[in-house]
C-alpha positions in Angstrom: 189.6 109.7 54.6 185.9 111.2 55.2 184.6 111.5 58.5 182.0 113.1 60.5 183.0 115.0 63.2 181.4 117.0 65.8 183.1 120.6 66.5 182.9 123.8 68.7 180.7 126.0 66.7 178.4 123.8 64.7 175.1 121.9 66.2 175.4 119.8 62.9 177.9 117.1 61.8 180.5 118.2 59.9 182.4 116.8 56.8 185.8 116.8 56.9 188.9 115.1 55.8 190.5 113.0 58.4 193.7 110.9 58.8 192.9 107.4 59.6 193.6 105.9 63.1 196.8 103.9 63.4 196.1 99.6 63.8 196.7 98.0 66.9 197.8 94.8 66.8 194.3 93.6 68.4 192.5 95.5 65.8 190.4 95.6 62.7 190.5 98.2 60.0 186.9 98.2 58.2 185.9 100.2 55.2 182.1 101.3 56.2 179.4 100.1 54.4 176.7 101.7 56.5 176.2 103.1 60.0 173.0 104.1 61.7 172.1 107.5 63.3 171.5 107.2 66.9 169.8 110.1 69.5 173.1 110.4 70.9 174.8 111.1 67.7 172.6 113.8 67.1 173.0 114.8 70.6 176.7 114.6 70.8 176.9 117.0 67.6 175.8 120.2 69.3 177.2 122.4 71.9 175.5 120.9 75.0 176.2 117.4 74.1 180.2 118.4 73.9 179.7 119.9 76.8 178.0 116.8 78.8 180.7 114.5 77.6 183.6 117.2 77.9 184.9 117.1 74.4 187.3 119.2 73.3 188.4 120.1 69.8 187.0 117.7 66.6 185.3 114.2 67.5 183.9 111.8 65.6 180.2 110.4 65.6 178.4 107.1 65.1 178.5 104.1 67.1 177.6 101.0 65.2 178.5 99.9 62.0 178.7 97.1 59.4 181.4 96.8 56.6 184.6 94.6 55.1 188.0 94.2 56.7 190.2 95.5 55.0 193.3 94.6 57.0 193.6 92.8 60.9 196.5 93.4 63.3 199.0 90.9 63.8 197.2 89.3 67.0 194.0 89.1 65.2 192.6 85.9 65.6 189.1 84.9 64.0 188.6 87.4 60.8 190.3 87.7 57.8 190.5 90.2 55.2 187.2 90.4 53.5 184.9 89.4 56.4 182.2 91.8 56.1 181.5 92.3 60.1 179.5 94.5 62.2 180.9 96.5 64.8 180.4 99.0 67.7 182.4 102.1 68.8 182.2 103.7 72.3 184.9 106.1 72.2 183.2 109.0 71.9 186.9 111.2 72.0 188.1 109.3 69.3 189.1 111.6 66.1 187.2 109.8 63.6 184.6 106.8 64.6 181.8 104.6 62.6 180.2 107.9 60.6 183.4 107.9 58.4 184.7 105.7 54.9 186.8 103.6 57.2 187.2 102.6 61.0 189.4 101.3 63.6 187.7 99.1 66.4 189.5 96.1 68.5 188.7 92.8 67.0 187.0 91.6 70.4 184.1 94.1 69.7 183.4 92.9 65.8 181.1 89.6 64.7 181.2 88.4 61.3 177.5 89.2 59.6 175.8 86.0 58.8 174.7 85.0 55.1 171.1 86.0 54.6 171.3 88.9 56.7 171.4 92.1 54.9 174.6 93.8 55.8 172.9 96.9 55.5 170.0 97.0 57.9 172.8 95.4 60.1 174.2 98.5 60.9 171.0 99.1 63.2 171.5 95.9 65.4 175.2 96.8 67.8 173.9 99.8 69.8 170.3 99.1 70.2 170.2 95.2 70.5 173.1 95.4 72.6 171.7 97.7 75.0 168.6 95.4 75.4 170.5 92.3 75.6 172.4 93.9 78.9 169.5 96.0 80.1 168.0 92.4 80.4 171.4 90.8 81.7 170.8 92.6 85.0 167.0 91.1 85.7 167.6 88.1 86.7 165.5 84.8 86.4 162.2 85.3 84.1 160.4 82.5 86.0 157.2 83.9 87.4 157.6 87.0 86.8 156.1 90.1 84.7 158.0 92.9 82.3 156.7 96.1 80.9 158.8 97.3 78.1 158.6 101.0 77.7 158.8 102.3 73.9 158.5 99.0 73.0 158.2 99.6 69.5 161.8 102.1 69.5 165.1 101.1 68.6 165.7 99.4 72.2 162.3 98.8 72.9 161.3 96.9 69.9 164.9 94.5 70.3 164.0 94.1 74.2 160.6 92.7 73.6 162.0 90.3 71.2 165.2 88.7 73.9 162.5 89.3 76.8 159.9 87.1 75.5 162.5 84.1 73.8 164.0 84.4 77.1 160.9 83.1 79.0 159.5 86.9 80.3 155.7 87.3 80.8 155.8 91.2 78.5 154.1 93.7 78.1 154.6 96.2 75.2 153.7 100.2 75.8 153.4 101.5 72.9 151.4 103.6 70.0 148.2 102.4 68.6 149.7 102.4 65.5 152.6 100.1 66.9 150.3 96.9 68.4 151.1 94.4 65.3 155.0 95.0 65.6 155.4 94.8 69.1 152.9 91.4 69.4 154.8 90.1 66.5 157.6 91.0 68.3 156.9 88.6 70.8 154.4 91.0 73.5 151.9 89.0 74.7 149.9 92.5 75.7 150.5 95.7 74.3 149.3 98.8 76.1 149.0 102.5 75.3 149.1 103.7 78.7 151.1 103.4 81.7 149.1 101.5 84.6 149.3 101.4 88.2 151.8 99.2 90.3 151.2 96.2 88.4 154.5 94.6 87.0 157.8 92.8 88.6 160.2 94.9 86.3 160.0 98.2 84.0 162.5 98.3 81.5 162.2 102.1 80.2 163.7 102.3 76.8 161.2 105.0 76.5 162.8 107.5 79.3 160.2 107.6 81.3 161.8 107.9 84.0 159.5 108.9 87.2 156.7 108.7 85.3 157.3 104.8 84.6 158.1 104.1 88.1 153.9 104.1 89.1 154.0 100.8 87.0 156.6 99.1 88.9 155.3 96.6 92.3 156.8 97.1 95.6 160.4 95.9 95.9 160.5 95.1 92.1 163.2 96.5 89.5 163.6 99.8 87.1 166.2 99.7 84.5 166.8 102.7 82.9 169.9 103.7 80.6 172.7 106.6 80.7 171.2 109.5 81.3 168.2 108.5 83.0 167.4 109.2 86.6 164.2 107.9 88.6 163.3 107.9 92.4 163.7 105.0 94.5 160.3 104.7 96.4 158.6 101.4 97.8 161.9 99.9 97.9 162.3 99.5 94.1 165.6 98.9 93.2 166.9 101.1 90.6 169.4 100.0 88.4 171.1 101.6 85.4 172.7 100.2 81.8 175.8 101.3 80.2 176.1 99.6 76.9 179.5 97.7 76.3 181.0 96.2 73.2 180.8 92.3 72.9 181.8 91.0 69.9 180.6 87.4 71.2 177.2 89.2 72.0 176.5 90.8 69.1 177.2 87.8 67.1 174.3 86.0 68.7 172.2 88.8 68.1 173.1 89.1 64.2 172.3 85.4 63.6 168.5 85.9 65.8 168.3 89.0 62.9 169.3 86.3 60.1 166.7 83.9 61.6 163.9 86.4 61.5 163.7 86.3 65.1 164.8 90.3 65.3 162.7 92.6 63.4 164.5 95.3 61.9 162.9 99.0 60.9 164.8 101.0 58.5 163.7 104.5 57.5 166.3 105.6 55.0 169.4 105.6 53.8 171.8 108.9 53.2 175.6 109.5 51.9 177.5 110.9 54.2 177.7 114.0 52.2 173.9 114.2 53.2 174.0 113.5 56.9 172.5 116.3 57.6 169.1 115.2 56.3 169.5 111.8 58.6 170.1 113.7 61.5 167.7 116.5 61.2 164.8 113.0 61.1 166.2 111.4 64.2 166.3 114.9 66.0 162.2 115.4 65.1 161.5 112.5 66.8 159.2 110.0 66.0 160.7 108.0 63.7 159.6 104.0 63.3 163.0 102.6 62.1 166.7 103.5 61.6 168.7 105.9 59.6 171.4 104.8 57.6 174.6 106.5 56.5 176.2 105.3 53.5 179.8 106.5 52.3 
């Protein structure tokens, strides 16, 4: 089997034969139909990012996925052979993972891909709408209270906007002048190009911001930042921090809101695997408005 793997001695991905991971009995084996490049992709295939997450030898890259089972452990209950699912990965020691022709991940972190979605562009919904979904898990109750969203028009951002404002959230969208229509389509009801002064109940900083976002932020309101992130806590602002998890249940919500239009999903290009290169060279210039897709 192909696979993508990161290795001492290359900042790019590497193409490589594989074997492929053994089935659990919770699991699902799915032959890839396309994965997205993420940031940390890109930054997991060089030297430092090894380094950061202490890997040793060859790793595999990409985190979210959509494709077809192609065969279910024995204790598999709720897909079948021939589902075409979506999936994310967050083992990032694992020898092959979703930048590959086929992939291992437990059942409990897979959602079948409703009929009207394109199983394609699906591939950019686990990471990034799960990350929103969660970053917004820890805000508590919406009622009264106002949200800037941070690169609202990014992979996070653009997702976080949408679940903010069906969720009842007063937001606010920073973001390019270019960006306005699709973040107030995406359910904004301002959209700013610059941070301002203390002047909302929550930042949610899918941007990075960092201390540079936390000006925007009342006294004793919230900052939610992700992995990787740090920011001062000053006028007693709570910071708190995301870690996104696999949830099959989760992402199944969020895969029929994409089927019902209520998700807007960006795509940039697609590339074989034999071609990654090109993908990942994009996502590492920055700047991008929409995902990169890897098709084996």
């Amino acid at each position: 089997m192909r696979a993508l793997i990161t290795r001492a001695g290359a900042d790019t991905p590497v193409l490589t034969d594989v074997e492929p991971a053994p089935l659990g009995p919770a699991d699902l084996r799915i032959r890839v139909s396309a994965a997205a490049v993420n940031p940390i992709d890109v930054f997991l295939a060089t030297e430092r990012g090894r380094a950061v997450f202490g890997l040793r030898g060859g790793t595999g890259l990409g985190s979210d996925l959509t494709g077809t089972v192609i065969e279910a452990g024995a204790q598999v209950d709720g897909f079948a052979v021939g589902d075409r699912v979506a999936a994310l990965d967050r083992d990032p020691a694992a020898r092959s993972r979703a930048h590959a022709e086929s992939i291992v991940v437990a059942a409990a972190d897979a959602a079948r891909v409703p009929v009207g979605l394109d199983p394609l562009a699906a591939a950019s919904i686990p990471l990034n709408a799960l990350a929103a979904r969660q970053g917004l898990d820890l805000l508590g109750p919406p009622e009264g209270r106002s949200l800037l969203v941070t690169g609202a028009a990014g992979a996070v951002g653009g997702f976080a906007v949408a679940l903010a404002a069906r969720s009842g959230w007063r937001v606010t969208g920073l973001a390019r002048v270019g960006d306005v229509d699709f973040v107030s389509n995406a359910g904004a009801e301002q959209v700013v190009n610059e941070l301002p002064g203390p002047a909302y109940d929550v930042v949610l900083d899918a941007a990075a911001l960092q201390n540079d976002a936390i000006p925007a932020v009342r006294d004793g309101g919230v900052y939610v930042g992700y992995p990787g992130q740090s920011a001062e806590a000053v006028r007693r602002i709570q910071i708190k921090s995301v870690v996104t998890q696999p949830d099959g249940a989760a992402l199944g919500e969020l895969l029929q809101l994409a089927a019902d239009g209520l998700l807007q999903l960006r795509m940039a290009g697609t590339v074989s695997l034999a071609d990654a290169a090109v993908a990942y060279a994009k996502v590492a210039s920055g700047g991008q408005r929409g995902r990169w897709l890897l098709v084996p």
